[in-house]
N, C-alpha and C positions, 0 to 999 in steps of 0.2 A: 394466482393472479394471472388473467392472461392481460397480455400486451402486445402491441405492435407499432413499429419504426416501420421509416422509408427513406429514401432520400433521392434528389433528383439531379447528382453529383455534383463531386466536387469542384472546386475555382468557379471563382461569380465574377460578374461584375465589379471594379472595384466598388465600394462604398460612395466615394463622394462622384461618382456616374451612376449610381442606382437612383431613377427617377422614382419619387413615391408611386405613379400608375404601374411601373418597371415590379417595382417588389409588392404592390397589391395584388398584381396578377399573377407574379409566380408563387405567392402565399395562398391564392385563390385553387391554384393549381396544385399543389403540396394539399391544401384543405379536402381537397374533393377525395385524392386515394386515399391519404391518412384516414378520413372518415368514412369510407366506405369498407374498406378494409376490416376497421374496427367494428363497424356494422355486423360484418359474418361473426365475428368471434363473439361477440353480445347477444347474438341468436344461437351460440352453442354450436357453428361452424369449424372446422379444422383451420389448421395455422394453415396448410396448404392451400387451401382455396381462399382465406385473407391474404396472401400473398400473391397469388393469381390474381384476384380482384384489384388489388395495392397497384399490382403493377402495369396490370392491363391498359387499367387506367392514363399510369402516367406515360404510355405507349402511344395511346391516343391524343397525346395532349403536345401539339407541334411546338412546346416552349421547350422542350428536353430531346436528349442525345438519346432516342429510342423508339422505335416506331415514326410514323407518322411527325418529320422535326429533326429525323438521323441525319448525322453532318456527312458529307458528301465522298465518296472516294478520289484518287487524282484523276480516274476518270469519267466524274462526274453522276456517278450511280451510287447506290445506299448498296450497303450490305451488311447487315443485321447480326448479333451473336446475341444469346441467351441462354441461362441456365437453372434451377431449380432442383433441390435437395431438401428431403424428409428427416427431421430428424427421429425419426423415431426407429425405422427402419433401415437410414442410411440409402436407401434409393434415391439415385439421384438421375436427370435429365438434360441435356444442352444441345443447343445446336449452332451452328456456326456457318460465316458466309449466304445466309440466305438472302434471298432480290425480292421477293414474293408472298411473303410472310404475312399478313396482316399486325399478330400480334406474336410475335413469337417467343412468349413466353408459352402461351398455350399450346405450341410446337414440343418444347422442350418438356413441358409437365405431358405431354402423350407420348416423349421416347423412352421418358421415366416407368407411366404406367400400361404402355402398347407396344414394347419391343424390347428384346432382350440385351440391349445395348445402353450405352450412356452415354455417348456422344455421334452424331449426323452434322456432316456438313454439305454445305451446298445445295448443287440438284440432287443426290441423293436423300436430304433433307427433303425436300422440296416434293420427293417422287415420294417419299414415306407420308407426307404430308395430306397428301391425295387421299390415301387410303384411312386419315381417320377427320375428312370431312373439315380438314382446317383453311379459316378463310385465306383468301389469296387475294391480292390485288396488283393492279401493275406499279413498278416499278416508281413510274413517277408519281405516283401519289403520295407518297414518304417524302418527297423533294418540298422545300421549303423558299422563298424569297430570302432569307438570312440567312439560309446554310449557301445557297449560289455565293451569296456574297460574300461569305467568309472563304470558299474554295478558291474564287479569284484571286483573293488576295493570298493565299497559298500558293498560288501558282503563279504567282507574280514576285516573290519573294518578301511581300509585306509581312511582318509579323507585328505587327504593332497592337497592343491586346485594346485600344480605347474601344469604346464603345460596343464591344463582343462578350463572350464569356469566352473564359479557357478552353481549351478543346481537353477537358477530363471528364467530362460530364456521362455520366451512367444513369440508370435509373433503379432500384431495388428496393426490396421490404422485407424484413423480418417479422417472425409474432412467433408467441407463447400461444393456445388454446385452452380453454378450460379445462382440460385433459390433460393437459402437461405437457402436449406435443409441441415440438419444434416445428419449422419450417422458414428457408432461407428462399430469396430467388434474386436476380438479377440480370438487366438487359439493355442493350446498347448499340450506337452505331459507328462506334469506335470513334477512332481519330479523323479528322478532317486530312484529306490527301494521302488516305495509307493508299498502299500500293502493293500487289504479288499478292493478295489473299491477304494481307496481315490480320493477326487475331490475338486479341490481346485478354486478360486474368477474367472476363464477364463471364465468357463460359467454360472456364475451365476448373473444377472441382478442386477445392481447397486452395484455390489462389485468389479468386475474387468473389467466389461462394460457397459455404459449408454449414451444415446444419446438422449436430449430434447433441440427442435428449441427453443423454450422461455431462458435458458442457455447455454447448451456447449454437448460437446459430449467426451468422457472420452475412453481408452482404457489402461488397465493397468496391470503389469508385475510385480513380486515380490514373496514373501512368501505370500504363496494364504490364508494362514488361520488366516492370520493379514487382508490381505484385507476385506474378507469375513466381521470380525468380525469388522472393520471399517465401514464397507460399503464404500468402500474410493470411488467410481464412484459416485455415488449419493449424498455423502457428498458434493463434490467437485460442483456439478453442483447445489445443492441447497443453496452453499454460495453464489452462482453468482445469483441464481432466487432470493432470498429469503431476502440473507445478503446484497446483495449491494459490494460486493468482486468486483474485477478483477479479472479474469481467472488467473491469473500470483499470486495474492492473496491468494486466493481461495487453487490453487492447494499446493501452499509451505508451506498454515497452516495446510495442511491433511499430503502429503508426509514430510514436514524434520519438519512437528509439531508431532499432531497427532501421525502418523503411525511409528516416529523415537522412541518417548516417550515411546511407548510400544516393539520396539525392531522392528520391520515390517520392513524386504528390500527393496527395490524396486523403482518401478518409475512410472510416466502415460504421456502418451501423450492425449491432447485436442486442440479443437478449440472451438472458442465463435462462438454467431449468426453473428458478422460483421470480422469472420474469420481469428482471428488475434488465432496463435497458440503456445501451452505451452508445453515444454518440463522438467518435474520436476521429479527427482530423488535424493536418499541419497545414493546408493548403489556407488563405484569407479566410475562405467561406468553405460552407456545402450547405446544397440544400436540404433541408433535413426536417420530418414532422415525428411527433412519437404520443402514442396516448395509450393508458390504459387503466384498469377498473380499478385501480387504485386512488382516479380522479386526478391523473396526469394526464395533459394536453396540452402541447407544446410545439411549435411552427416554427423558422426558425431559418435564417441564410448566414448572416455571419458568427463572429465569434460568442456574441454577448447577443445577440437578438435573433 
């Protein structure tokens, strides 16, 4: 069965501040990568490229924390992380700190498959980037009307979440392929007001993305430095190689065990090798779509809807 999940991270809006236009348009936005996604792998595409597709998308789409919508640094610039991993082969791709990127997933699936490395950050990112033709844009073009205003009020000591979403918001996709290949990816513009470079679980292998045909493929959204220090991607797929877990198992002793216990937000979306897929979060919400040739389709922010 192939299948594929996404999600357009975790913490929303609360519920009784979710205007129906508010949640029409982020399910609008959820609909579009969910469904394109699914498109490659219905034509006999690889999980890797529905996941490229999945996420490029939601990169483009200024309602989410990635690309084109990324929330702001304390000095008032975007800088970008992203990653992708095969599972089939275990190749994996990231990059990190970029200003310039257009889409930088497509950054990271070329470190994967055009250099003999797995992780670039920066302008060395940036200067690799050159060399295999990927788009670039200035800096302000990622800047948004609502992420200015959410930085303000970071930098003014407001925390008061009404009317904003959480600052956990990532964007990623999982899929199965008719082939039976894996494929994870994951991409973001971190926190609102980080500072010094910070870089948190989106590109870093087995903390907020992992993908191995033998278990599952993991993409996952939260407070990056619970993940990190979980390793919650890799945890999660080595219950299932190792422990003998369920995917469904697996994921709910990391997220509402594990990663609750220590305080961690967040959530992950997976699929197993016979492409049945998981949706596990402790945060109110996440954004989250999953469809597959089983004649599942399903959109979806908070807990029950």
């Amino acid at each position: 069965m192939h299948a594929i999940a996404i999600h357009g991270g975790a913490g929303t809006l609360p519920r009784a501040e979710m205007t129906p236009d508010q949640e029409a348009t982020y399910r609008a936005g959820l609909a579009a990568a969910l469904d394109a996604g699914y498109a490659v792998l219905e034509d006999g595409g690889t999980s890797l490229d529905a996941v490229t597709v999945a996420v490029r998308i939601l990169e483009d789409d200024p309602l989410f924390n990635a690309g084109r919508g990324a929330v702001l640094t304390h000095e008032g610039t975007v800088e970008l992380d992203a990653s992708i991993m095969d599972g089939r082969t275990l190749a994996a791709g990231a990059i990190a700190g970029v200003a310039h990127i257009r889409n930088p997933i497509e950054l990271a699936r070329a470190v994967m498959e055009h250099s003999p490395h797995v992780m670039l950050i920066g302008t060395g990112a940036e200067e690799f980037a050159h060399t295999r033709n990927i788009a670039f844009v200035a800096n302000d073009y990622f800047k948004t009307e609502t992420r200015k205003a959410q930085l303000r009020r970071v930098l003014v000591g407001d925390t008061r979440p009404a009317n904003e979403l959480s600052a956990l918001g990532t964007v990623g996709a999982v899929a199965r392929d008719q082939a039976g290949n894996l494929a994870a990816a994951t991409s973001t513009g971190g926190m609102t007001g980080k500072r010094y470079g910070r870089v948190g679980d989106s590109p870093i292998i087995g903390a907020g993305t992992y993908a191995d045909n033998g278990s599952c493929a993991i993409s996952a959204t939260g407070h990056g430095e619970y993940f990190i220090r979980t390793a919650v991607a890799h945890d999660i797929c080595a219950r299932v190689a190792y422990g003998g877990a369920t995917l469904q198992q697996a994921a709910d002793a990391v997220v509402m065990g594990r990663l609750a216990k220590m305080g961690g937000e967040g959530g992950i979306i997976a699929v197993d090798a016979s492409g049945q897929v998981v949706m596990s979060f402790n945060s109110e919400g996440m954004f989250r779509g999953a469809r597959s040739s089983g004649g599942k389709r399903e959109i979806a922010i908070y807990r029950d809807r």
